[in-house]
N, C-alpha and C positions, 0 to 999 in steps of 0.2 A: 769345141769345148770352151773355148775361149770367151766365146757367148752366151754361155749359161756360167761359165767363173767371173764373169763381169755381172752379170745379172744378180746373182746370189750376192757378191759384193754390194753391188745396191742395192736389193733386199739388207741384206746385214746394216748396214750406214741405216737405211729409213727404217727399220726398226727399232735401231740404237737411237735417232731422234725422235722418233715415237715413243721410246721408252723414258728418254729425257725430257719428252713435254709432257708425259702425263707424271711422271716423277715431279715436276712443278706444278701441276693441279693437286694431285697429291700432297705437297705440302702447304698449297693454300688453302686446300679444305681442310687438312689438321688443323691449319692457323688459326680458320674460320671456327671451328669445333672447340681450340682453345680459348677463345675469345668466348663464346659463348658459354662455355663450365664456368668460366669466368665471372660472369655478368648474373649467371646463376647462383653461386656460391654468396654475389653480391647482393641479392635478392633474399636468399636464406637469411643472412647475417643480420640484413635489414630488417628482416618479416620477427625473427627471434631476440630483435633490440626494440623493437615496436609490440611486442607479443609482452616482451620484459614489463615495460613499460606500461604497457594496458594494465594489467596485472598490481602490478602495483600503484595504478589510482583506485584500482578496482578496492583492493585494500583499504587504499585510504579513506575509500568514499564508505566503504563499508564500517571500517571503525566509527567513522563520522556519525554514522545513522544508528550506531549502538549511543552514542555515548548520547545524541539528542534524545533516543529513545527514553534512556536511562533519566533525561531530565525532563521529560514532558511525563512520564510518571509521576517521576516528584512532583509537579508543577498540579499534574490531576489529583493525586492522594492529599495532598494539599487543601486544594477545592475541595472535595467530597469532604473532608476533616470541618472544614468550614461551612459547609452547607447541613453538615450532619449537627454540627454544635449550633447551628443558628436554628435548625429542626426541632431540636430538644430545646431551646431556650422557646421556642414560639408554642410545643404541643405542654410543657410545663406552665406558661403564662395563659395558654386557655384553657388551662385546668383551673387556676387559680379564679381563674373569670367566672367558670360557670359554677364553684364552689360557692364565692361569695353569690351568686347570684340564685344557685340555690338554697344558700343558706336565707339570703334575703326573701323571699318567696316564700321558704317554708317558716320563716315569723310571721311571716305576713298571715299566711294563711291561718296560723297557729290562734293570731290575736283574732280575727276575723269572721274563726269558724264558730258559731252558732247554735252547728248541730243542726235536729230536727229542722229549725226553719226554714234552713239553706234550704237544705234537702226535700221541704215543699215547694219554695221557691221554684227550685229547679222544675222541680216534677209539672207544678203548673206551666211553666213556662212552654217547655215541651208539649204539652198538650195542646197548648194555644198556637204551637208554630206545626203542630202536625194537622190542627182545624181547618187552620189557615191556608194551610195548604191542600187541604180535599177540600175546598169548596171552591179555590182557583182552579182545582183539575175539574170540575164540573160543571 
């Protein structure tokens, strides 16, 4: 008996050290596991101050491109204002052009016109250029 109550003894000691060295792995993989929620947590804080952050250029950039927007409007409605009053000053001065010029023309014609003669004038002439021309086609 003596020799199975010494035996169980050292069973009992090496399991009691087996239990005390894996009680020390045990606490250095909790350590390990702390460290790491850790470094995590680190990672969040940093992702949600960089997230912040993006955000708000994102903003900024965005008020930016309104308020440019707001002034290359004005900048075009401007132009078109200017290109529309230089339109109308140019379709109003070739009004004016072709009024006198028809008014000019129609004196002309007024002081000029003949009547009758014109109107053989022409007539012969026509006929002479319709001659003229059936006797080159033949």
């Amino acid at each position: 008996m003596t020799s199975s109550s010494s035996s169980s003894s050292r069973s009992a000691a090496r399991r009691k050290s087996e239990s005390h060295l894996f009680k020390w792995e045990d606490e250095a993989i909790l350590d390990e596991v702390s460290m790491v929620e850790a470094k995590v947590l680190d990672l969040v804080h940093d992702f949600q101050s960089l997230s912040k952050s993006v955000t708000e250029q994102i903003d900024s950039h965005k008020t930016w491109l309104q308020e440019l927007e707001v002034e290359m409007m004005s900048k075009l409605n401007e132009h078109m204002s200017k290109v529309a009053q230089s339109m109308d000053e140019a379709t109003r001065q070739f009004k004016e052009d072709m009024d006198a010029t028809l008014n000019s023309n129609m004196n002309t014609t007024l002081l000029s016109n003949n009547g009758p003669v014109h109107n053989f004038a022409a007539a012969v002439g026509i006929v002479l250029a319709i001659a003229c021309l059936y006797w080159k086609l033949l």
